[in-house]
C-alpha positions as CSV (number, residue, x, y, z in Angstrom):
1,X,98.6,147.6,5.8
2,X,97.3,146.0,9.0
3,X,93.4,146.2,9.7
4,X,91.4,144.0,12.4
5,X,89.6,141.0,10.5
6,X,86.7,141.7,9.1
7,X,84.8,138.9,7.4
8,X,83.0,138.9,4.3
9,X,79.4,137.1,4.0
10,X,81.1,134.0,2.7
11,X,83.5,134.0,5.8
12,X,80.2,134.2,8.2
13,X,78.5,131.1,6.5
14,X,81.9,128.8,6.7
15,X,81.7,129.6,10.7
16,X,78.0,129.0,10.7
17,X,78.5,125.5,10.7
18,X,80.4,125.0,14.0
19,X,78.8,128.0,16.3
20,X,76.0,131.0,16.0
21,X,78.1,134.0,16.6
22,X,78.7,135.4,19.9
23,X,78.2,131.9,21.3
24,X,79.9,129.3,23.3
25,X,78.0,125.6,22.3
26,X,79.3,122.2,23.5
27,X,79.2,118.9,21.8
28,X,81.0,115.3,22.0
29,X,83.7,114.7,20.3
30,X,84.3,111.4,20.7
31,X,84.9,108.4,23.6
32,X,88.3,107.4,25.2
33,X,89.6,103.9,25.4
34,X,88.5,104.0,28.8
35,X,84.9,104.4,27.5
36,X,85.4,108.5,28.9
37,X,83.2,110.7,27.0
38,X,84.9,114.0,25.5
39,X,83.1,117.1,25.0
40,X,84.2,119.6,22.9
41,X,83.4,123.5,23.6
42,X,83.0,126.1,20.1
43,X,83.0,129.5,20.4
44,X,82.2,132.2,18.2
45,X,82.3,135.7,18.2
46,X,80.3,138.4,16.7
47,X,82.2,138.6,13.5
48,X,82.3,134.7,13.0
49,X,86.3,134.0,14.3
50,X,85.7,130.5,15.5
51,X,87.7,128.6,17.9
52,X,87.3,124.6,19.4
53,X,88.9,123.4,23.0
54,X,88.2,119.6,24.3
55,X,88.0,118.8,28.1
56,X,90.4,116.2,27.0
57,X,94.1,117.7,28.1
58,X,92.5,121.4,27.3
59,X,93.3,120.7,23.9
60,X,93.3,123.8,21.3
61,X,92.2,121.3,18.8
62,X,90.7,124.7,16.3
63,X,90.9,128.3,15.7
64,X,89.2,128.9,12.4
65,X,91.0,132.4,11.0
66,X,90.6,134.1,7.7
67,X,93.1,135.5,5.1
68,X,93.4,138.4,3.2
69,X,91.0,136.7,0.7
70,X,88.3,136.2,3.6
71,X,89.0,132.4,3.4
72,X,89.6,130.8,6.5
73,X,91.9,128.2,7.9
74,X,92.6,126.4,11.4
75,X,95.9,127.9,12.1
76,X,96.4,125.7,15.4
77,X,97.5,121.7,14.4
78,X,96.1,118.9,16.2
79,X,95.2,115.1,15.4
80,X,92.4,113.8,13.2
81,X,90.2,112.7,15.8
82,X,90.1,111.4,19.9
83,X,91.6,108.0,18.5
84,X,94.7,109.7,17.0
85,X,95.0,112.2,20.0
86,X,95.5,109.0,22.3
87,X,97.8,107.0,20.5
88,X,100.5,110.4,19.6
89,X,100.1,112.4,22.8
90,X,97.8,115.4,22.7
91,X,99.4,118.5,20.7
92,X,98.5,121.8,21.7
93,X,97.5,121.2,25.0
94,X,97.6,122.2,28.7
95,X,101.0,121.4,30.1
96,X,102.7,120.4,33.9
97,X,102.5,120.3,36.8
98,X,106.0,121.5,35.5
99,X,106.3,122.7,31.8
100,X,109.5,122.2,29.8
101,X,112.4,120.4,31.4
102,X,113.7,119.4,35.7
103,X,117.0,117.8,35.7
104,X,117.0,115.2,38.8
105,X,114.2,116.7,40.6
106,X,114.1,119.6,42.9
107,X,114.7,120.7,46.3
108,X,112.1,122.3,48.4
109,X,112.4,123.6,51.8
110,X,115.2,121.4,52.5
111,X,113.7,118.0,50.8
112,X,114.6,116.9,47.7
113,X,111.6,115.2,45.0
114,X,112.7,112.7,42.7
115,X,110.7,112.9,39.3
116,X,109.7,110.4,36.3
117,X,112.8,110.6,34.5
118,X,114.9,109.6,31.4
119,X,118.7,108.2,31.3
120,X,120.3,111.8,31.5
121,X,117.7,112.5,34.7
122,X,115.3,114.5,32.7
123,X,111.7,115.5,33.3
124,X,109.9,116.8,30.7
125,X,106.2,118.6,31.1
126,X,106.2,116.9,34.8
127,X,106.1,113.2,34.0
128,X,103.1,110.7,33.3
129,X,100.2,110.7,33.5
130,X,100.7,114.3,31.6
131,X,98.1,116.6,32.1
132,X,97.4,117.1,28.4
133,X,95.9,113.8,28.8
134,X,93.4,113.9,31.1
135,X,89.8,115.1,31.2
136,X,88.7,118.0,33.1
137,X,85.7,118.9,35.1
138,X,83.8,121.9,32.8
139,X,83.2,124.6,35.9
140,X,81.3,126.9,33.4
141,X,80.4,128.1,29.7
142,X,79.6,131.7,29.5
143,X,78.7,134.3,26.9
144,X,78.5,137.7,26.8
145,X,78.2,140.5,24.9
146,X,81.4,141.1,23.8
147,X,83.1,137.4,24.3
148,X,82.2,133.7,25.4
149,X,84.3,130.7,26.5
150,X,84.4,128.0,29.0
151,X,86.1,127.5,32.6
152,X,88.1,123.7,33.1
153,X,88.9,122.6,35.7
154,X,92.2,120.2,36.8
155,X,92.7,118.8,40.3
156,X,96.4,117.2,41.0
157,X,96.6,115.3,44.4
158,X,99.6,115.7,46.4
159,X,102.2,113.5,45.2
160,X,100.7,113.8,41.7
161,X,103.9,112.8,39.1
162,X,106.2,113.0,42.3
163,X,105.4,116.9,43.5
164,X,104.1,118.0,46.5
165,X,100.9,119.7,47.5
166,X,97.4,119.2,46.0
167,X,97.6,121.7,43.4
168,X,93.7,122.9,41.7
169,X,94.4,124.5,38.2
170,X,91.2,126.7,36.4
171,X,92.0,127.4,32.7
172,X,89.8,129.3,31.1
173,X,89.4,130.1,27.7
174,X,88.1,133.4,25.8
175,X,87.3,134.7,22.3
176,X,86.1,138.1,22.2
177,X,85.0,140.1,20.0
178,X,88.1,141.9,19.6
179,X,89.1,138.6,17.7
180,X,91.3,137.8,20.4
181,X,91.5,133.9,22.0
182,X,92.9,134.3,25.9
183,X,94.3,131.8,28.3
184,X,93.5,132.7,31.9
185,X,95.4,130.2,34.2
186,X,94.6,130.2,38.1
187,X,96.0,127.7,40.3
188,X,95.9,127.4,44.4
189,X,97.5,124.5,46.4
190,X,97.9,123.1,50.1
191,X,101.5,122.7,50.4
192,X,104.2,124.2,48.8
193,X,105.1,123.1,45.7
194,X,107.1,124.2,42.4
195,X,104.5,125.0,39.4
196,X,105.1,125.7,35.2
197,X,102.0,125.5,33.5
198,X,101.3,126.4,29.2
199,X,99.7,125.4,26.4
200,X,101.9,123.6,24.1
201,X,99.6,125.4,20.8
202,X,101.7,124.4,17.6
203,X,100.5,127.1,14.7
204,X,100.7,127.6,11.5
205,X,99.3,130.5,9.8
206,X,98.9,129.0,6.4
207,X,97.1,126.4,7.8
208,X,98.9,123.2,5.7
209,X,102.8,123.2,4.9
210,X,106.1,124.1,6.2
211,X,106.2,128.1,8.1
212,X,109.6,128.2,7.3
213,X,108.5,130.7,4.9
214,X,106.4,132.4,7.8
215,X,108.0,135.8,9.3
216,X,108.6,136.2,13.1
217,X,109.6,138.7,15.4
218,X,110.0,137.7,19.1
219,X,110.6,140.4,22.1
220,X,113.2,139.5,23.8
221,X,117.2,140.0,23.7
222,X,118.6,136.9,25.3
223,X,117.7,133.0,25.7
224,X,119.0,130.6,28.3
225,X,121.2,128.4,26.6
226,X,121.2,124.6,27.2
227,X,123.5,121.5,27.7
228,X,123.1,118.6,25.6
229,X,120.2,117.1,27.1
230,X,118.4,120.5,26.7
231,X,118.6,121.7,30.1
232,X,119.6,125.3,31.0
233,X,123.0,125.9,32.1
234,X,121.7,128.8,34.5
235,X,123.4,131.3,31.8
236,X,121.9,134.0,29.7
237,X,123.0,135.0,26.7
238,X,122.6,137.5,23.7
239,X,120.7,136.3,20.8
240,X,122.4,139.5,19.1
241,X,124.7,138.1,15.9
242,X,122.8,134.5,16.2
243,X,120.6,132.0,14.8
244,X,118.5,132.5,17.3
245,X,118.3,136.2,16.9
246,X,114.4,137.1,16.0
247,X,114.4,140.9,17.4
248,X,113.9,142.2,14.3
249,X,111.3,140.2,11.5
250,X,113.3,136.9,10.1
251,X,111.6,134.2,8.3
252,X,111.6,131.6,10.6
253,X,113.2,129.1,8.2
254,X,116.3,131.3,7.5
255,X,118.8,130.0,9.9
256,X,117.0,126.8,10.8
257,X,119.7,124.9,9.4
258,X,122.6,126.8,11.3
259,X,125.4,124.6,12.6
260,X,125.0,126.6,15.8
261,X,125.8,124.5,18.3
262,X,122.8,125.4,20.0
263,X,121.0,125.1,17.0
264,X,122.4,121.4,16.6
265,X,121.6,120.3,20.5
266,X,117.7,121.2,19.5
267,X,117.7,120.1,16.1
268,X,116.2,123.4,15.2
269,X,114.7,125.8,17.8
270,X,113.5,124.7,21.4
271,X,114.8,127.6,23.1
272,X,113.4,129.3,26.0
273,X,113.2,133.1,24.9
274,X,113.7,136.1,27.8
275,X,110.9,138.6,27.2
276,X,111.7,142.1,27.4
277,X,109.1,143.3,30.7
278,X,108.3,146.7,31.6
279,X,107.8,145.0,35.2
280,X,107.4,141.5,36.3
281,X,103.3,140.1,35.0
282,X,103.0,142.7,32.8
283,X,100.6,141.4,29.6
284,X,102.7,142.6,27.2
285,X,103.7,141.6,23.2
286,X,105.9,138.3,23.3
287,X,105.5,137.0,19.4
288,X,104.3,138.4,16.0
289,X,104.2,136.0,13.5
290,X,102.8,136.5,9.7
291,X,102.2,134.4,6.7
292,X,103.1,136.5,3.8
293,X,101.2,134.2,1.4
294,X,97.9,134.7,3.3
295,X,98.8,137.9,5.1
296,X,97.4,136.2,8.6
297,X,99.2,137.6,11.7
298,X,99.6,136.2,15.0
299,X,99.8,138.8,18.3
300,X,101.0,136.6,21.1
301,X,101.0,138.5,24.3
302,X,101.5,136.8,28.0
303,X,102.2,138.1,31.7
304,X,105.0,134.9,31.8
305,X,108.6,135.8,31.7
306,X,109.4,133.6,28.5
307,X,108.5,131.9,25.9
308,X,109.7,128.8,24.5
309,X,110.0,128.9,20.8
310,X,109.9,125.1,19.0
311,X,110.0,124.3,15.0
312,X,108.2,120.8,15.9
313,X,111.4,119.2,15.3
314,X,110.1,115.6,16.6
315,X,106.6,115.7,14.3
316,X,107.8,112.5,12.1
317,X,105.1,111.9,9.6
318,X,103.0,109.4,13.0
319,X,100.3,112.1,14.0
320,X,97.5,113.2,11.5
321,X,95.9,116.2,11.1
322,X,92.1,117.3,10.6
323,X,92.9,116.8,7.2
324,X,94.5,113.4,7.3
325,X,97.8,114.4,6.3
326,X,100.7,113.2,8.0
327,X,102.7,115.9,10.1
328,X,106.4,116.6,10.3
329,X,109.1,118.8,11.4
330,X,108.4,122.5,10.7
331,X,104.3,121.7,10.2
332,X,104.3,123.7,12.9
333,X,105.9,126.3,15.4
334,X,105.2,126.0,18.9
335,X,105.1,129.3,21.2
336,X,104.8,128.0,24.9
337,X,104.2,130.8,27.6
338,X,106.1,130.0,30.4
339,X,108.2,130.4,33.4
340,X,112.1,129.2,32.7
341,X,113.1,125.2,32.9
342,X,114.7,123.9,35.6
343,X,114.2,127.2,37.4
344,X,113.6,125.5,40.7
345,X,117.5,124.6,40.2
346,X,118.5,128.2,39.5
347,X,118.5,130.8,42.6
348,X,119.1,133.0,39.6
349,X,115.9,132.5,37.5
350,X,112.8,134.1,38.5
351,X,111.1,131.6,41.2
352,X,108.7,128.8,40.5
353,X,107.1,128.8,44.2
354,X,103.7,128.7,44.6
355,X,102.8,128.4,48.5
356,X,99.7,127.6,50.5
357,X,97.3,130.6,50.6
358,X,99.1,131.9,47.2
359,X,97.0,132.2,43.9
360,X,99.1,131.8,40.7
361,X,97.7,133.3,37.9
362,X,98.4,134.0,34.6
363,X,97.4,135.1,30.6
364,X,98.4,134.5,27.6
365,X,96.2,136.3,24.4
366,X,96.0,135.4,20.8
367,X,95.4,138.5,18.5
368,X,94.6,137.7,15.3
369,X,94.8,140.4,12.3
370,X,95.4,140.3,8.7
371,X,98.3,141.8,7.2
């Protein structure tokens, strides 16, 4: 039976610790090698669901969520501490200028941009310096009566990781007190540029351990398959009769291990799912994903056209969680809101433009329930 959370007195006092209810609180987390200070924002709402984002990258470093059994548990994974975030690369952070993968750049009204790129002419998340590792300017805390959360904000300056156009990028970030956590992104520029932007949040529902045993469903009925560097081939195809098939509720370790070729070129999934719309930005269901053990369920809606689902296949035991234990492949499973890679390369996928005088905007909400 599914129910909203509801938290028992012992659930409230576990929460007290980080936030008073209903409120948004900031506090330092720690101090960059550069000798940056990092400030890290809490929220609470008014039945004690907790949830932790850092200035630094716009990290989800905590979303405290309760079981069946009240007890609760950060289902979102990120380092130890600041030190740990620097030397692994920020998990479950803000993401671009371009999310996901550009293979040898882009052309853009009749110019071609050269990116950052590997051997095989890859760009992955837009290059260095990533956002997820920089600080941004806080434009605002707010609370209200029925939610609180804090406004960052990102400016990129033209020619910023090889793209055009000074690009300014708000996130801000909600819990309200229908225990959901939303992502509103808003992004303006002066020229014309290409733009992809997530948060790469890694969950796990049990909070420690493999989800393998975790059950998924994901709305959509095709993916865009990849070559073997992991860049579309401008196809879609039917997940119908596949390993990547999650229409209907599959544990999400069941066909991991397919010899798939697809499933081989990822190592597991990294597959960009096609969600079913009703119309194009409609904030709709993406992802439902529940721990049986605990009976905590993840909603994932978004207005973005995919999703990109990702078993943490590269986690090799070198990042450390909150509770200092080394985290591999399948710690986690990563559901990244987005527009499709490489679609500036694609007349075919839905377009990546974002033009002077344009405002890109989009959400993405976390529902949490108990099963």
């Amino acid at each position: 039976m599914r129910a909203d959370i509801r938290f028992g007195m012992a659930a409230l006092l576990l929460c007290s610790a980080a936030a008073k209810a209903g409120t948004v609180q900031s506090d330092i987390f720690g101090t960059t090698r550069d000798g940056a200070t990092v400030h890290a924002f809490t929220m609470t709402n008014n039945h004690g669901l907790s949830a932790r984002v850092l200035d630094y990258g716009g990290v989800i470093c905590d979303v405290e969520a309760p079981g069946r059994d009240g007890k609760l548990a950060n289902v979102i994974l990120c380092q130890k501490d600041l030190k740990g975030i620097e030397a692994t690369g920020a998990m479950s952070a803000l993401t671009g200028r371009y999310a996901n993968r550009l293979l040898h750049g882009f052309t853009l009204d009749g110019k071609h941009y050269e990116l950052q790129a590997n051997a095989a002419g890859v760009t992955l998340h837009g290059g260095r310096p990533g956002y997820s590792s920089r600080i941004l300017a806080t434009v605002k805390t707010f609370q209200h009566a029925t939610d609180a959360g804090v406004t960052l904000r990102l400016v990129s300056p033209d020619g910023d990781q090889g793209f055009p156009g000074a690009l300014t990028v708000e996130v801000t970030y909600t819990l309200t007190d229908n225990n959901d956590f939303r992502i509103d992104y808003k992004a303006t520029t002066d020229k014309t540029t290409v733009l992809n932007l997530t948060n790469h949040t890694y969950y796990n529902l049990a909070g420690s351990g493999s989800v393998e045993n975790q059950v998924m469903t994901v709305m959509a009925d095709q993916v865009t398959p990849t070559d073997a560097n992991q860049v579309p081939t401008g196809e879609l195809t039917d997940v119908a009769g596949t390993a990547l098939d999650f229409r209907a509720p599959k544990p999400i370790g069941r066909d991991l291990r397919s010899s798939e070729p697809q499933m081989l070129i990822g190592r597991g999934y990294d597959h960009n799912y096609v969600l079913r719309k009703s119309k194009p930005g409609a904030l709709e269901l993406a992802a439902r994903i529940t721990d049986p053990a605990s009976g905590r369920t993840l909603e994932l809606s978004t207005t973005q056209p995919a999703v990109q689902v990702y078993s943490s296949n590269n986690l090799n035991g070198a990042a450390v969680n909150a509770q200092g234990l080394a985290m591999r492949a399948t710690d986690g499973l990563a559901l990244e809101t987005q527009h499709f890679p490489d679609s500036p390369n694609h007349p075919n996928f839905p377009s990546t433009e974002l033009k002077p005088g344009e405002t890109f905007t989009s959400t993405t909400v976390m529902h949490f329930t108990v099963q």
